[in-house]
C-alpha positions as a LaTeX table, in Angstrom:
\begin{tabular}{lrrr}
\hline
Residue & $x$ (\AA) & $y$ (\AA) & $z$ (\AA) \\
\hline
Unk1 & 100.52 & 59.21 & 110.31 \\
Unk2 & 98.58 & 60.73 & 107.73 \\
Unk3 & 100.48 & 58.94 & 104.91 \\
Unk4 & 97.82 & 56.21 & 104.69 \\
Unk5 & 95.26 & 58.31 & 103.15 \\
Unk6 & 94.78 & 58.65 & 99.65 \\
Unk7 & 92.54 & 60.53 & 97.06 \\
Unk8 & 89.45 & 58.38 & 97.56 \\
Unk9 & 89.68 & 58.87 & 101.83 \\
Unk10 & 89.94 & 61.80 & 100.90 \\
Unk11 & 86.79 & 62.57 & 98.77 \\
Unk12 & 84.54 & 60.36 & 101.63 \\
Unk13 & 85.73 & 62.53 & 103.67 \\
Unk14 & 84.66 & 65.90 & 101.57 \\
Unk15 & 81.63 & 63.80 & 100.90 \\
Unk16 & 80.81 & 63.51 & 104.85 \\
Unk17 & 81.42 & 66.69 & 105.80 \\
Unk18 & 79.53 & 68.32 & 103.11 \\
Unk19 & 76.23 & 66.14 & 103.77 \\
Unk20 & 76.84 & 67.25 & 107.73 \\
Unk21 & 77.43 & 70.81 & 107.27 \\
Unk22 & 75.52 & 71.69 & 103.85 \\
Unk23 & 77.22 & 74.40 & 100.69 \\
Unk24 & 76.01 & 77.41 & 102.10 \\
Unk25 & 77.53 & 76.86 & 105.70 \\
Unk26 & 80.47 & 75.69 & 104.08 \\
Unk27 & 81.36 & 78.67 & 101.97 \\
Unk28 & 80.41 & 80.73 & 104.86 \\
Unk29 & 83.03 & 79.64 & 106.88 \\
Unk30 & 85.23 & 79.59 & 104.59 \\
Unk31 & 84.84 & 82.82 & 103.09 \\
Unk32 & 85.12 & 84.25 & 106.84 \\
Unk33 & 88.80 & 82.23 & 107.38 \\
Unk34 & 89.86 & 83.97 & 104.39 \\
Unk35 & 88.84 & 87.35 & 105.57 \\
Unk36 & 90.56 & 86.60 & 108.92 \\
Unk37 & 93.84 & 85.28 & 107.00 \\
Unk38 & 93.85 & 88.46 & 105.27 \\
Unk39 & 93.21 & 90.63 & 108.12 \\
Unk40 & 95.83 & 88.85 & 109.97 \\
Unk41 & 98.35 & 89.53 & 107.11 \\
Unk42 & 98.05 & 93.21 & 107.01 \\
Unk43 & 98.15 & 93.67 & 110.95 \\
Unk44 & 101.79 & 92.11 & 109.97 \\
Unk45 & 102.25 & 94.34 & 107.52 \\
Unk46 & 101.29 & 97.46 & 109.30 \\
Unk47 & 103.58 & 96.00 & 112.47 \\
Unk48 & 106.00 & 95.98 & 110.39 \\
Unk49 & 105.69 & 99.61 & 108.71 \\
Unk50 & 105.60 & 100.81 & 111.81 \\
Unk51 & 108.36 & 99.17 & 113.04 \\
Unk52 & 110.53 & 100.60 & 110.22 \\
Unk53 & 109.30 & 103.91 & 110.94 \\
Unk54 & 109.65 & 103.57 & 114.55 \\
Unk55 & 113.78 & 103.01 & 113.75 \\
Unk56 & 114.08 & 106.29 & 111.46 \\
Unk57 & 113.00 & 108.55 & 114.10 \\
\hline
\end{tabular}
């Protein structure tokens, strides 16, 4: 489906959604998905630690 687009539908793209959102509510979100991606990794982490500890007892 996606195979179609190349490196210049691509940058339009970019191009589009920068001039609709603007920079700063760009990095914004972005910087927020990355602090959500992270939080999401430790909760796995600490399911898992507790998991382990859960089976020593």
């Amino acid at each position: 489906m996606l195979s179609g687009i190349g490196l210049g539908e691509i940058l339009l793209i970019a191009l589009v959604v920068l001039l609709v959102f603007g920079v700063g509510r760009i990095t914004k979100v972005a910087g927020e998905l990355g602090s959500g991606i992270n939080a999401f990794r430790k909760g796995l982490k600490g399911d898992i630690n507790e998991e382990e500890s859960n089976n020593e007892k």
